[in-house]
PDB file of N, CA, C and O in Angstrom:
ATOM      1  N   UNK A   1     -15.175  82.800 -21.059  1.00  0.00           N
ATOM      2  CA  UNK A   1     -16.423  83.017 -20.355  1.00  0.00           C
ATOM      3  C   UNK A   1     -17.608  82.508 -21.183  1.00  0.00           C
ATOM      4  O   UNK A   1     -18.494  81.826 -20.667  1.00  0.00           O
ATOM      5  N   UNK A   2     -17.607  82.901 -22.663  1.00  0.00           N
ATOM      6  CA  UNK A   2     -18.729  82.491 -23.417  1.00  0.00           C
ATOM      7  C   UNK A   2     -18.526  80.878 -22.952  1.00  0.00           C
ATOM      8  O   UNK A   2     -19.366  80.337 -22.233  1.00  0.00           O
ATOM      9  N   UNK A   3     -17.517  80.279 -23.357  1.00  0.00           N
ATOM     10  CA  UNK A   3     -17.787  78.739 -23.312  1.00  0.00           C
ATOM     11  C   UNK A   3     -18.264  78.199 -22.137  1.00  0.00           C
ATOM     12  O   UNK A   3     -19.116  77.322 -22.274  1.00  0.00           O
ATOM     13  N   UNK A   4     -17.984  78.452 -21.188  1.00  0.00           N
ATOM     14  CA  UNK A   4     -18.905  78.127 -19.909  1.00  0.00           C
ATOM     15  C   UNK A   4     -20.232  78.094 -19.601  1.00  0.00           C
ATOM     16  O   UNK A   4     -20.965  77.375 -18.922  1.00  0.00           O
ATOM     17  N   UNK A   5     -20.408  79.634 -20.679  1.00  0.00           N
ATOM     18  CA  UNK A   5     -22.110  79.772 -20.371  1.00  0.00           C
ATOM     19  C   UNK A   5     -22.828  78.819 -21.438  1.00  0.00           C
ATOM     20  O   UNK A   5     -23.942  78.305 -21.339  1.00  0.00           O
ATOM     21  N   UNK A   6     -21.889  78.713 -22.503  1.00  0.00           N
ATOM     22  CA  UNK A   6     -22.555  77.961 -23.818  1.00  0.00           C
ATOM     23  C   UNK A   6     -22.833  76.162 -23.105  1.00  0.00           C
ATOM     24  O   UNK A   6     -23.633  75.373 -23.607  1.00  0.00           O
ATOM     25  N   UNK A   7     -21.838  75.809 -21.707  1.00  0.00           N
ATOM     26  CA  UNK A   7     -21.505  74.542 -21.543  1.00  0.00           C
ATOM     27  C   UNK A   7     -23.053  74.504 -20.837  1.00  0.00           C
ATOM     28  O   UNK A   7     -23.960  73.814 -21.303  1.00  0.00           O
ATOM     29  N   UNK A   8     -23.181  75.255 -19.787  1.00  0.00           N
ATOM     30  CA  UNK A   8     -24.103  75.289 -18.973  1.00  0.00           C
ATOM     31  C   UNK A   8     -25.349  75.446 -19.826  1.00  0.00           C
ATOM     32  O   UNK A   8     -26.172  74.660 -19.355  1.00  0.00           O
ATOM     33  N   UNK A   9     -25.920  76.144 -20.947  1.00  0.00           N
ATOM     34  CA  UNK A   9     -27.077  76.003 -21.159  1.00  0.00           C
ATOM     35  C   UNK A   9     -27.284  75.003 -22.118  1.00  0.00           C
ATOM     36  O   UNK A   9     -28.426  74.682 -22.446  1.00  0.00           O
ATOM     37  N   UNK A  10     -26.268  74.470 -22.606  1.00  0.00           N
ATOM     38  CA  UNK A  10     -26.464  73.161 -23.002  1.00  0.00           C
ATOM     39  C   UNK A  10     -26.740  71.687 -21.977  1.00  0.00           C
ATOM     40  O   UNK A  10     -27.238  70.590 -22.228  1.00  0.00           O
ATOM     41  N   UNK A  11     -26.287  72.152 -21.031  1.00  0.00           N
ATOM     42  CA  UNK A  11     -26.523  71.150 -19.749  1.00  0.00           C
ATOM     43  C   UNK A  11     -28.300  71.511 -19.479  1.00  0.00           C
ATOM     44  O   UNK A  11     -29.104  70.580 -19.427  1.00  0.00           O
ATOM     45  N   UNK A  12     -28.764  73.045 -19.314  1.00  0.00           N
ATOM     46  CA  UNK A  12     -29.566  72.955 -19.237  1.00  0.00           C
ATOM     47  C   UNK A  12     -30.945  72.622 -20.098  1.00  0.00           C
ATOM     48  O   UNK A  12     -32.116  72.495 -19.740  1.00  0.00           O
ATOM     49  N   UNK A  13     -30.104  72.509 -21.768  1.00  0.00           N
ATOM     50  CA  UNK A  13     -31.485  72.340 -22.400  1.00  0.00           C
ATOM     51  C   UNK A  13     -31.727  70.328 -22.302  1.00  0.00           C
ATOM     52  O   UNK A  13     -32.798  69.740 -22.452  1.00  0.00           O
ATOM     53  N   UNK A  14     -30.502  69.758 -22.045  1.00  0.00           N
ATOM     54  CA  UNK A  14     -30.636  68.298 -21.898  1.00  0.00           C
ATOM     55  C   UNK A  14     -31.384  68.229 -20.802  1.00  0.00           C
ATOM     56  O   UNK A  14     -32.472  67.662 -20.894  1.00  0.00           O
ATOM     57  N   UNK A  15     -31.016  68.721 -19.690  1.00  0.00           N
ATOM     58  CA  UNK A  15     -31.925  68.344 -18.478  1.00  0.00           C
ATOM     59  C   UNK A  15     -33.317  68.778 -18.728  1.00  0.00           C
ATOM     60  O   UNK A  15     -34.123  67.872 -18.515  1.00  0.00           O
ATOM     61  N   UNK A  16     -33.859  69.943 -19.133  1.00  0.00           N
ATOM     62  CA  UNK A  16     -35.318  70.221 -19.778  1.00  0.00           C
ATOM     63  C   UNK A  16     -35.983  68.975 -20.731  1.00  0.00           C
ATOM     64  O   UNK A  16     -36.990  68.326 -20.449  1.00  0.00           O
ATOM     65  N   UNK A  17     -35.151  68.836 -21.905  1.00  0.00           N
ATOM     66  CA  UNK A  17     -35.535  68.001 -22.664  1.00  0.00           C
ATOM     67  C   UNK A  17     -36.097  66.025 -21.935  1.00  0.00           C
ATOM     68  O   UNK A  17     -36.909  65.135 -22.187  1.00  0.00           O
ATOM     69  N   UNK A  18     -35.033  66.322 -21.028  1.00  0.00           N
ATOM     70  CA  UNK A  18     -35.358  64.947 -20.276  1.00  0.00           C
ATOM     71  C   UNK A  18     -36.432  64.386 -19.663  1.00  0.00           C
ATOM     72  O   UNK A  18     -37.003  63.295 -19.660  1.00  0.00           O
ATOM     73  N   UNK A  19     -36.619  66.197 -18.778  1.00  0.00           N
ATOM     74  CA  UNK A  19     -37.803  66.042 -17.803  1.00  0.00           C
ATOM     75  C   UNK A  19     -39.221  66.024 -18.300  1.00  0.00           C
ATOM     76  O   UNK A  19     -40.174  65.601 -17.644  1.00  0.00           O
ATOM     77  N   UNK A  20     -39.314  66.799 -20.201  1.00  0.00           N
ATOM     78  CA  UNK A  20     -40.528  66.780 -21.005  1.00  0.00           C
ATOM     79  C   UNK A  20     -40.759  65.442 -21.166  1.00  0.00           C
ATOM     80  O   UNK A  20     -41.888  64.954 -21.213  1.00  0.00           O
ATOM     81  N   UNK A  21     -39.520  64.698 -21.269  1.00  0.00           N
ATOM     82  CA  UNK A  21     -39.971  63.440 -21.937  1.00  0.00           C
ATOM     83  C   UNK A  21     -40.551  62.459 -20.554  1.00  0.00           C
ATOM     84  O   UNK A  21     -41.654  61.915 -20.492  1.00  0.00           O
ATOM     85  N   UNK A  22     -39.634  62.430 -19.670  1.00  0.00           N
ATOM     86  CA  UNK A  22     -40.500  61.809 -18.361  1.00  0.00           C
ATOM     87  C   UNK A  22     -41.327  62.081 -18.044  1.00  0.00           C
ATOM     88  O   UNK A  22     -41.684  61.353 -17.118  1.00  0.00           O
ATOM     89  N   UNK A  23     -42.078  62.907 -18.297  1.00  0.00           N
ATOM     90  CA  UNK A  23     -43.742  63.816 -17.936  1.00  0.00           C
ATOM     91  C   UNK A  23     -44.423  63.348 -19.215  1.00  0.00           C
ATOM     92  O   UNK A  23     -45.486  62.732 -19.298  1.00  0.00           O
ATOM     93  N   UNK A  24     -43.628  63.748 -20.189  1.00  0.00           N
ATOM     94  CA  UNK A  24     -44.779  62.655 -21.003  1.00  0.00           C
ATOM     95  C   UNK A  24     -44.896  61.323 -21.491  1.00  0.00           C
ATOM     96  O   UNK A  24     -45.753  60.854 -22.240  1.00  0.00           O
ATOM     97  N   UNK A  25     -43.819  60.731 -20.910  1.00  0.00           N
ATOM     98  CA  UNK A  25     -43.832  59.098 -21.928  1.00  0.00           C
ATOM     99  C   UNK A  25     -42.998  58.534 -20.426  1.00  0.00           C
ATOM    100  O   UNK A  25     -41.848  58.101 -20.490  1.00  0.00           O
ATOM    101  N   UNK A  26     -43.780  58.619 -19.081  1.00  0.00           N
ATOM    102  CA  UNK A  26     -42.729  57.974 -17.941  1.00  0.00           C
ATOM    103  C   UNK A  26     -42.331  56.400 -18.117  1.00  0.00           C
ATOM    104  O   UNK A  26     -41.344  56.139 -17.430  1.00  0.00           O
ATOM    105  N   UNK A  27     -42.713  55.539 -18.678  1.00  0.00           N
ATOM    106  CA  UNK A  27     -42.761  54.568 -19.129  1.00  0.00           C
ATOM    107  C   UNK A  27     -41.690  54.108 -20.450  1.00  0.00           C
ATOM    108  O   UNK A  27     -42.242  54.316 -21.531  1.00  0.00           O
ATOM    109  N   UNK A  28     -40.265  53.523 -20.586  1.00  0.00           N
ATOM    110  CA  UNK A  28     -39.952  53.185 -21.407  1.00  0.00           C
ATOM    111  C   UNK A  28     -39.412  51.938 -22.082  1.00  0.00           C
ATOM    112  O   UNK A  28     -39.490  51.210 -21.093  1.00  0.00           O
ATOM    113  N   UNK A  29     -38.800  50.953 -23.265  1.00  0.00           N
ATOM    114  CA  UNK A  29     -38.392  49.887 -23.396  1.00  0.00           C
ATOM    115  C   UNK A  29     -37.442  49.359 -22.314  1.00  0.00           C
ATOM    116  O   UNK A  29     -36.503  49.869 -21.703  1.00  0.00           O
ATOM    117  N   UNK A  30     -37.913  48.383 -22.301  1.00  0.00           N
ATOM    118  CA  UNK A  30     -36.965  47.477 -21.305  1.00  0.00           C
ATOM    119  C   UNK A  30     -35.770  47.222 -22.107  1.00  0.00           C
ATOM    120  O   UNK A  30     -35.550  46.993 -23.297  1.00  0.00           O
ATOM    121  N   UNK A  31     -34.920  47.370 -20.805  1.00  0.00           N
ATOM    122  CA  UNK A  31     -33.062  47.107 -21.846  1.00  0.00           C
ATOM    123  C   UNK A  31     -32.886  45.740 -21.950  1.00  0.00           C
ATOM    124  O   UNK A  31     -32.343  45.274 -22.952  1.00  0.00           O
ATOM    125  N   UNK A  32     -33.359  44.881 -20.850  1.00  0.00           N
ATOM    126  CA  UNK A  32     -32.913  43.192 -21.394  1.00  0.00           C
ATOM    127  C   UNK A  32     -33.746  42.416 -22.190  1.00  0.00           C
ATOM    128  O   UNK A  32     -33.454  41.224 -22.279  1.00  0.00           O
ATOM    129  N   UNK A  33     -35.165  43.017 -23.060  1.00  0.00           N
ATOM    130  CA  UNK A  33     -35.807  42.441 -23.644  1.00  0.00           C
ATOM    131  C   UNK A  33     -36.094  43.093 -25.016  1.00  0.00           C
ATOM    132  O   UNK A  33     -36.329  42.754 -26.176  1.00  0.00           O
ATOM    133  N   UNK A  34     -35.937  44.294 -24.212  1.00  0.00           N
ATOM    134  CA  UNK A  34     -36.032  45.636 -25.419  1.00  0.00           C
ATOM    135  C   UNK A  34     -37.024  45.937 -25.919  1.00  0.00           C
ATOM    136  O   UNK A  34     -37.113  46.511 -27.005  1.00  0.00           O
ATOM    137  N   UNK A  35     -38.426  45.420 -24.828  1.00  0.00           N
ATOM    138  CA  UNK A  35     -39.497  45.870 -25.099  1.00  0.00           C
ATOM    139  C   UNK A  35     -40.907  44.926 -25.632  1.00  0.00           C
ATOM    140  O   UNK A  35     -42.103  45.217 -25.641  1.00  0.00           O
ATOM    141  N   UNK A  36     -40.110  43.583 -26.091  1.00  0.00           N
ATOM    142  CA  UNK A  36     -40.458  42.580 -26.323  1.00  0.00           C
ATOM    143  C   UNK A  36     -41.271  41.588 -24.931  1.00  0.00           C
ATOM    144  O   UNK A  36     -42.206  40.830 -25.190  1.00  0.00           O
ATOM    145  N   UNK A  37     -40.818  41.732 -23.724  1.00  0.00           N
ATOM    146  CA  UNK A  37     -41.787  40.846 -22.847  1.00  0.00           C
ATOM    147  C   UNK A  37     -41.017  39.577 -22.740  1.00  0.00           C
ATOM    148  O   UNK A  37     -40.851  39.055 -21.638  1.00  0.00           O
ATOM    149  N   UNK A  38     -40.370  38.873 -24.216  1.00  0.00           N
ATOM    150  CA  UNK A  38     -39.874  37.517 -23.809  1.00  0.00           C
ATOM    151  C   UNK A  38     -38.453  38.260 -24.348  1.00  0.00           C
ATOM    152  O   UNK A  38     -38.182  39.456 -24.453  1.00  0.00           O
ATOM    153  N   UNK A  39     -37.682  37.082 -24.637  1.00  0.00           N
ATOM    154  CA  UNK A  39     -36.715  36.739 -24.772  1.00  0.00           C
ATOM    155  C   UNK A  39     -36.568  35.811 -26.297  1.00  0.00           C
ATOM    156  O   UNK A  39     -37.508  35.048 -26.521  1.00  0.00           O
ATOM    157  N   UNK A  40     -35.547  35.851 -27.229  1.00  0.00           N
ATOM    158  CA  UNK A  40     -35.480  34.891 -28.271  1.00  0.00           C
ATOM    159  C   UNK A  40     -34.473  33.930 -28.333  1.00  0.00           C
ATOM    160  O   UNK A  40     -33.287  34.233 -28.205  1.00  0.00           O
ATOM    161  N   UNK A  41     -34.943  32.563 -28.559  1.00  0.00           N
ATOM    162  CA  UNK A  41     -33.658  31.780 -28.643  1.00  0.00           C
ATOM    163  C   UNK A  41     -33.536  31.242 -30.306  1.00  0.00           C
ATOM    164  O   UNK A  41     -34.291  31.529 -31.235  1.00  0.00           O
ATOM    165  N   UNK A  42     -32.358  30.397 -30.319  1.00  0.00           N
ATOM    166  CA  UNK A  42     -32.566  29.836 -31.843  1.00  0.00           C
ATOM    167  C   UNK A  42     -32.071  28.441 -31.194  1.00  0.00           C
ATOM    168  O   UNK A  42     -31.411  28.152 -30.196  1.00  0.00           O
ATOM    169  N   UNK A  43     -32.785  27.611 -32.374  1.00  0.00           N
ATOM    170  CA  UNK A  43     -32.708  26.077 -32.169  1.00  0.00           C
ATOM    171  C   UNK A  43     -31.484  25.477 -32.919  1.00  0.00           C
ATOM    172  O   UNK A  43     -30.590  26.220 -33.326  1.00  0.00           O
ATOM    173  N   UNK A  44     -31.457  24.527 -33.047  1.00  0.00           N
ATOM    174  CA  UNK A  44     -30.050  24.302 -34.065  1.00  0.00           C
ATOM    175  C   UNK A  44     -30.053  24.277 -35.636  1.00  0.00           C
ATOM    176  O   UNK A  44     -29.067  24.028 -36.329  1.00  0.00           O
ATOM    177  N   UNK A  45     -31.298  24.569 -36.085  1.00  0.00           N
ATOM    178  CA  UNK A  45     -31.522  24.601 -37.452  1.00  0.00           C
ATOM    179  C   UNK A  45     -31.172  26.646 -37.784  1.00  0.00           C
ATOM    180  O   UNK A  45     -31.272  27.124 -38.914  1.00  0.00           O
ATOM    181  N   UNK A  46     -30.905  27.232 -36.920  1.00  0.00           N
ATOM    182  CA  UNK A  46     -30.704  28.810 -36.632  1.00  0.00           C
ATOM    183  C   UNK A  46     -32.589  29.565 -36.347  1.00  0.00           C
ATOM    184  O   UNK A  46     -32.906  30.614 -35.786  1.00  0.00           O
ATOM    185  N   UNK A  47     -33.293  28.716 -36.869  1.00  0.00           N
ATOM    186  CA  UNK A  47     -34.735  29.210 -36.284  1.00  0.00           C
ATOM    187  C   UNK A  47     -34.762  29.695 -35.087  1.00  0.00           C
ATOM    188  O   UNK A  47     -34.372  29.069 -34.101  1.00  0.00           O
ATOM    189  N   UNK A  48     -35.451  31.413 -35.053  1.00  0.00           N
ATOM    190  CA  UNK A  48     -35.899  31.614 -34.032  1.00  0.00           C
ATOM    191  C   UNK A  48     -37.058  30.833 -33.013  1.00  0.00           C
ATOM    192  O   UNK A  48     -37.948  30.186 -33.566  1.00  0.00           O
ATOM    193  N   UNK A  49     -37.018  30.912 -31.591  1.00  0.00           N
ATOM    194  CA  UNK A  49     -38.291  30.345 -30.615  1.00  0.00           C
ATOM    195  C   UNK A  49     -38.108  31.671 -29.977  1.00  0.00           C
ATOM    196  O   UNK A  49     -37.164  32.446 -29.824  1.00  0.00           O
ATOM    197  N   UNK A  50     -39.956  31.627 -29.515  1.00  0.00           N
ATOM    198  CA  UNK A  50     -40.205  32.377 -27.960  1.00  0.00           C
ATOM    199  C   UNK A  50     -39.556  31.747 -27.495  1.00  0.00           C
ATOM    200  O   UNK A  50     -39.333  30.540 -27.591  1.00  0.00           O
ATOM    201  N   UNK A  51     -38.781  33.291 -26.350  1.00  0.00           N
ATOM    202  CA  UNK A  51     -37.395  32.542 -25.071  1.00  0.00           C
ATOM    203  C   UNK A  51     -39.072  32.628 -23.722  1.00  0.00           C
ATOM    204  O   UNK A  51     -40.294  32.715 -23.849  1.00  0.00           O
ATOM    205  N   UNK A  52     -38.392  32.563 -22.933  1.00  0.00           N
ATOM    206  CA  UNK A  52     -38.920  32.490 -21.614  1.00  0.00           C
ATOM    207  C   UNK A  52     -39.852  34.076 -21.414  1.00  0.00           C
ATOM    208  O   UNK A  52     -39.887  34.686 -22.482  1.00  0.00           O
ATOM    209  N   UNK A  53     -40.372  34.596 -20.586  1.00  0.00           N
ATOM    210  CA  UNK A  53     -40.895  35.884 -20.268  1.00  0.00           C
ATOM    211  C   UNK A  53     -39.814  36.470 -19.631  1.00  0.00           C
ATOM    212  O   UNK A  53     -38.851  35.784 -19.289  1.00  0.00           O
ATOM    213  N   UNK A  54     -39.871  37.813 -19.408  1.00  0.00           N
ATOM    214  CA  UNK A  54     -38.533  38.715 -19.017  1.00  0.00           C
ATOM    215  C   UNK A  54     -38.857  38.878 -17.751  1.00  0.00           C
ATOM    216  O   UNK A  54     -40.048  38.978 -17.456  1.00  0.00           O
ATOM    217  N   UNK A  55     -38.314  38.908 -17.218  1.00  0.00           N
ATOM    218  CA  UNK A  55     -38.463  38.662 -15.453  1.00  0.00           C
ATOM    219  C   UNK A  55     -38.005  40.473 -14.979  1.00  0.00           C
ATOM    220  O   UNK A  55     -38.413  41.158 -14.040  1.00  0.00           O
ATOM    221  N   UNK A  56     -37.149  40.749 -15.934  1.00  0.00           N
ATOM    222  CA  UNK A  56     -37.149  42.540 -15.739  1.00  0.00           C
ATOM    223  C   UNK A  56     -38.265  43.669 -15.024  1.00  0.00           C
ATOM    224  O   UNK A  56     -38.322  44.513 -14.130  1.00  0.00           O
ATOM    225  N   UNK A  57     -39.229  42.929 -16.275  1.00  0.00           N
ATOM    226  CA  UNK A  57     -40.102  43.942 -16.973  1.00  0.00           C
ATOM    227  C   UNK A  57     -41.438  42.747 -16.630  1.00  0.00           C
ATOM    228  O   UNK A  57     -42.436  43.297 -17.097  1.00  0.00           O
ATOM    229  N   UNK A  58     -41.726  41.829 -16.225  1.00  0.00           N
ATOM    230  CA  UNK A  58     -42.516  41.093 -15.734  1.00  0.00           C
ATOM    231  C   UNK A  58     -43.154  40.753 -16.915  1.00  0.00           C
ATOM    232  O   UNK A  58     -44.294  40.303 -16.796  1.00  0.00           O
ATOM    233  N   UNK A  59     -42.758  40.844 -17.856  1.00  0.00           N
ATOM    234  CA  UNK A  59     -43.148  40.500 -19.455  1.00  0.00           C
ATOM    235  C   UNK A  59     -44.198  41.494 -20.251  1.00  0.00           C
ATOM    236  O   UNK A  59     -45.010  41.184 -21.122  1.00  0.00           O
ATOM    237  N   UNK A  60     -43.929  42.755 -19.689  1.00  0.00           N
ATOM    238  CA  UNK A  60     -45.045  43.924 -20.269  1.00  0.00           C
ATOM    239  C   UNK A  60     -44.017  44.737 -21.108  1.00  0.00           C
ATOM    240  O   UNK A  60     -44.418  45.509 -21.979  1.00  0.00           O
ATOM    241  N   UNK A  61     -42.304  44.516 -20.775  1.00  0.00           N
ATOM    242  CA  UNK A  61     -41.654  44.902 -21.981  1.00  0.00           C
ATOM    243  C   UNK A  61     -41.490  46.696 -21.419  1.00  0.00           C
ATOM    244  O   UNK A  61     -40.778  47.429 -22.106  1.00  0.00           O
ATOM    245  N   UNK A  62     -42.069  47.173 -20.383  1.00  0.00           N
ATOM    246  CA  UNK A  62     -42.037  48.505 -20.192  1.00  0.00           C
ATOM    247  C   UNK A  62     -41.251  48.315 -18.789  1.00  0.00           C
ATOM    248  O   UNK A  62     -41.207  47.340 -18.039  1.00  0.00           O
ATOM    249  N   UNK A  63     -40.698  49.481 -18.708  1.00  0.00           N
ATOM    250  CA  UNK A  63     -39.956  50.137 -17.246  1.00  0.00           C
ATOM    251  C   UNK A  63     -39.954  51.189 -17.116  1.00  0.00           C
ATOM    252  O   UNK A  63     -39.994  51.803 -18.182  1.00  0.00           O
ATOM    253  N   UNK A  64     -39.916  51.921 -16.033  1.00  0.00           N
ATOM    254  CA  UNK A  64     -40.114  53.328 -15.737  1.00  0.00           C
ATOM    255  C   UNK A  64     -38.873  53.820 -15.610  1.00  0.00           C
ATOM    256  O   UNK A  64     -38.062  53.363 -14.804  1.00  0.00           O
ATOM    257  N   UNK A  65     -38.569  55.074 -16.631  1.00  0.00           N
ATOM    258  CA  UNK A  65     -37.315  55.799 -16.727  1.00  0.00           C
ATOM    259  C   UNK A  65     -37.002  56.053 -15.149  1.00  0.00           C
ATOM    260  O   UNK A  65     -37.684  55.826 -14.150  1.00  0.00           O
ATOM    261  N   UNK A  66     -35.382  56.752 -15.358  1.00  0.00           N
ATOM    262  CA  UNK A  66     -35.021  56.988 -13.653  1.00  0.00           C
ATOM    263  C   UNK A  66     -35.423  58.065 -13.253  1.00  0.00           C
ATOM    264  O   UNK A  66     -35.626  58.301 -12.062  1.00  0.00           O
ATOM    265  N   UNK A  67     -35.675  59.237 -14.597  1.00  0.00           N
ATOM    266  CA  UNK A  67     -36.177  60.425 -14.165  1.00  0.00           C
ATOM    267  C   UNK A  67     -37.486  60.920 -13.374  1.00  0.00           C
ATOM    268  O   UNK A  67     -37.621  61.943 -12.702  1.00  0.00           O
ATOM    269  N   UNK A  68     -38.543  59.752 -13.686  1.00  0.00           N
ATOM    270  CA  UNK A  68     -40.122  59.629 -13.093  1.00  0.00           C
ATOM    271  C   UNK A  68     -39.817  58.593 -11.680  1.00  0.00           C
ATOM    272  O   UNK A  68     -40.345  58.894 -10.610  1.00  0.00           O
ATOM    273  N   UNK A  69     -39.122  57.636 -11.769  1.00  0.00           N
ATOM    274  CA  UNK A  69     -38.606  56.744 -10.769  1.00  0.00           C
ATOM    275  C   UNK A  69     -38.156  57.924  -9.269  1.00  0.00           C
ATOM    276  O   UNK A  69     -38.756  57.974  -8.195  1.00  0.00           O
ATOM    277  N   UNK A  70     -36.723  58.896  -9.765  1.00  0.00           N
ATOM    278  CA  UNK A  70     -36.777  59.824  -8.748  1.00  0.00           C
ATOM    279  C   UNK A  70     -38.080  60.318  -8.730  1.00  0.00           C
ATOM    280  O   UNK A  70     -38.862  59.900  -7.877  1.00  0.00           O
ATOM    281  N   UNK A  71     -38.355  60.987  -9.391  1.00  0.00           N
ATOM    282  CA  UNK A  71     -39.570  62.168  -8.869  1.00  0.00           C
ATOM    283  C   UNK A  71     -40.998  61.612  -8.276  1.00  0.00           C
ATOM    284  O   UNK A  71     -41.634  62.307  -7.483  1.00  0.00           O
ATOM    285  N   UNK A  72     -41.498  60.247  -8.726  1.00  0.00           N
ATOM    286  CA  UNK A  72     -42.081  59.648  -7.793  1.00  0.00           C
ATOM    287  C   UNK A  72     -42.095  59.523  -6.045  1.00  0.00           C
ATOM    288  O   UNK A  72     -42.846  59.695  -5.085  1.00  0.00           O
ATOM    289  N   UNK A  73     -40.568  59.058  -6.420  1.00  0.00           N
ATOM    290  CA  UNK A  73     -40.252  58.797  -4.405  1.00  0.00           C
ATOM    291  C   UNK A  73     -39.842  60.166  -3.715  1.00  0.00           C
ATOM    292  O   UNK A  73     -39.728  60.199  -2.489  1.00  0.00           O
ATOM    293  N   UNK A  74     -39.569  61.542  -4.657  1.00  0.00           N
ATOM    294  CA  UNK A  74     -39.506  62.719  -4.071  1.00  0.00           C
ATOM    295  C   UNK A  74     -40.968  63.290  -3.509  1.00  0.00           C
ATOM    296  O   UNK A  74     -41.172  64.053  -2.565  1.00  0.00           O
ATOM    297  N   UNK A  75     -41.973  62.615  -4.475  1.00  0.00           N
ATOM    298  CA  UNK A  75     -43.042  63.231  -4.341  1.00  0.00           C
ATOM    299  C   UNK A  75     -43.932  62.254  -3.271  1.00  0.00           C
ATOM    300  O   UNK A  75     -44.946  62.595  -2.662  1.00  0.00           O
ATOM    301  N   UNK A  76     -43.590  61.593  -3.249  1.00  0.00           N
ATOM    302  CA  UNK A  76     -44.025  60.327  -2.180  1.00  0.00           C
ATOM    303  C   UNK A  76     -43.781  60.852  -0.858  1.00  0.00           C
ATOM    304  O   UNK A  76     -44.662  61.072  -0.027  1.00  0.00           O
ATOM    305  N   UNK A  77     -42.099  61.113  -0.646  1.00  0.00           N
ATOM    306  CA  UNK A  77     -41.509  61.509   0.649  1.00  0.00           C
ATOM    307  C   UNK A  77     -42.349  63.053   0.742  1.00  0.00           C
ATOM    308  O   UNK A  77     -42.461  63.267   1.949  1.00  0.00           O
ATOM    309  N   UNK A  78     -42.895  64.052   0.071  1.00  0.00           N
ATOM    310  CA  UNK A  78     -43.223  65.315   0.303  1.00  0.00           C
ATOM    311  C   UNK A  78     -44.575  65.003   0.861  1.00  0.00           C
ATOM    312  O   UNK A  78     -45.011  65.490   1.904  1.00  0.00           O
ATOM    313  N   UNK A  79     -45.265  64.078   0.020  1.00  0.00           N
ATOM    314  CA  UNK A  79     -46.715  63.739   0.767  1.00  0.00           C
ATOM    315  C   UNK A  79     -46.684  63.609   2.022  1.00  0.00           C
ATOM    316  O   UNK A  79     -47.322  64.267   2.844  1.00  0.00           O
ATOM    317  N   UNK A  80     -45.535  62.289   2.316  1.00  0.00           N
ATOM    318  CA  UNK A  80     -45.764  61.537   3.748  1.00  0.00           C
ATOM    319  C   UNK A  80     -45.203  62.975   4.633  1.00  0.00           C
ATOM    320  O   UNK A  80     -45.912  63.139   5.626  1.00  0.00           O
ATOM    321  N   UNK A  81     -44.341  63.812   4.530  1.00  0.00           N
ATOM    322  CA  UNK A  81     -44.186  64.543   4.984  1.00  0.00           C
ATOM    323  C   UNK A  81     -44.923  65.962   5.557  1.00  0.00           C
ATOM    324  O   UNK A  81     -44.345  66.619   6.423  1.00  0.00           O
ATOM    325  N   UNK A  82     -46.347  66.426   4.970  1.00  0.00           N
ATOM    326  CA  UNK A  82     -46.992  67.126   5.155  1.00  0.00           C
ATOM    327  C   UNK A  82     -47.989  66.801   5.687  1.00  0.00           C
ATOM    328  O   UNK A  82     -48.744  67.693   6.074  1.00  0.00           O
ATOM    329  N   UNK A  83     -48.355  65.357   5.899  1.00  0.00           N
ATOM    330  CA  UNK A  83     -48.990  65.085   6.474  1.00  0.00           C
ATOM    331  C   UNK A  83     -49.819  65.493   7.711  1.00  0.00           C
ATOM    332  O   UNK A  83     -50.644  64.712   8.186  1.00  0.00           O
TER     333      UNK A  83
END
């Protein structure tokens, strides 16, 4: 019985911890640029170049976590709904 309850409030302090961080930082690194905006290539001497702009992240290098992503369109659909 303990381990169940120990499973569950560990489920619940991740889900808390998640939702602090989407409320405060909804905005995070982009995974295919990693935050960078472009992209890096190397030439044949192994020198890095600016790659192209990240088409992800539209080259601002930021994306909005999934946790603010849901709660946006929950809160979107509650608006249009009370309307």
């Amino acid at each position: 019985m303990s381990l169940a309850l120990l499973a569950v409030a560990c489920l619940m302090l991740v889900t808390f911890g998640y939702s602090v961080t989407c409320w405060l930082s909804p905005f995070g690194d982009c995974r295919r640029c990693h935050g960078m905006g472009h992209g890096f290539k190397t030439d044949r001497k192994g020198r890095t170049k600016r790659g192209k702009d990240c088409r992800r992240c539209d080259a601002t290098g930021k994306r909005i976590r999934v946790g603010r992503w849901i709660y946006n369109r929950a809160a979107r659909t509650y608006r249009a709904g009370t309307r």
